[in-house]
C-alpha positions as CSV (number, residue, x, y, z in Angstrom):
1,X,0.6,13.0,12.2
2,X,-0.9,11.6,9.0
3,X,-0.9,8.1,8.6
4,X,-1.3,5.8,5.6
5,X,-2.2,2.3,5.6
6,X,-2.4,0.2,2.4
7,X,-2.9,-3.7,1.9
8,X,-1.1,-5.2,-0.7
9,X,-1.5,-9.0,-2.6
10,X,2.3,-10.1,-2.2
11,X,4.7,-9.6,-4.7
12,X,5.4,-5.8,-6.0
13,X,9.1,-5.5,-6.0
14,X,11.1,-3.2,-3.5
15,X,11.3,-0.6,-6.5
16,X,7.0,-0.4,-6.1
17,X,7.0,-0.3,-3.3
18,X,9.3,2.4,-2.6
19,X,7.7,4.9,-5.3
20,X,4.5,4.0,-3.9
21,X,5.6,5.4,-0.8
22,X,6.8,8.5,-2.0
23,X,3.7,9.3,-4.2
24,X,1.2,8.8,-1.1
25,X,3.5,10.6,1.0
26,X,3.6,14.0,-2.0
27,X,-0.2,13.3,-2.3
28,X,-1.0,13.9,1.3
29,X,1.3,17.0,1.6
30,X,-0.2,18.5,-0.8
31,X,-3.6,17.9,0.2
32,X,-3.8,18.5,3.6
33,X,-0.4,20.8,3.9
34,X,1.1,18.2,6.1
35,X,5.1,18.2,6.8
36,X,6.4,15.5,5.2
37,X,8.5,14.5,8.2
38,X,5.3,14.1,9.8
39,X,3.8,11.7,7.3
40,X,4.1,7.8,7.5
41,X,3.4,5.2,5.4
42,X,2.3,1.4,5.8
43,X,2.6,-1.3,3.4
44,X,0.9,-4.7,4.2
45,X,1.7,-7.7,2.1
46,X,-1.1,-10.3,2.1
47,X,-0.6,-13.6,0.8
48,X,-2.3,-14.5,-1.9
49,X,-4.4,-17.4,-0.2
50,X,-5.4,-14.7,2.5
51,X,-6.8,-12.6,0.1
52,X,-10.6,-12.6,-1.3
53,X,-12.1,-11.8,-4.4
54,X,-15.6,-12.5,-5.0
55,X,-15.8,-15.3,-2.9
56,X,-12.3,-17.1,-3.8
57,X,-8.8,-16.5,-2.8
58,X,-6.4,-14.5,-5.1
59,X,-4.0,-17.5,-4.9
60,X,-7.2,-19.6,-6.4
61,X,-7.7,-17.4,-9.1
62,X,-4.1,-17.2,-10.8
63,X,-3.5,-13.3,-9.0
């Protein structure tokens, strides 16, 4: 069973989200010839402040 994981800085909409679902889901049935019933999908918000970027948060740098 294939599974995705991808960490996110908070605030893509539902919408995103959901398309971003479907295109990883299509792009690992067609690379690997997975079932897509067998294929999940993770989405991890972060908040901003818990998130990195050269040394400061994204919160800190207006992301």
């Amino acid at each position: 069973m294939p599974f995705a994981q991808i960490y996110l800085i908070e605030g893509r909409t539902e919408a995103q989200k959901r398309a971003l679902i479907e295109k990883v889901t299509s792009a690992i049935v067609e690379a690997i010839d997975a079932p897509k019933e067998n294929v999940r999908v993770w989405l991890q918000d972060v908040p901003k402040e818990n998130w990195g970027i050269a040394g400061v948060s994204a919160k800190d740098l207006g992301r």
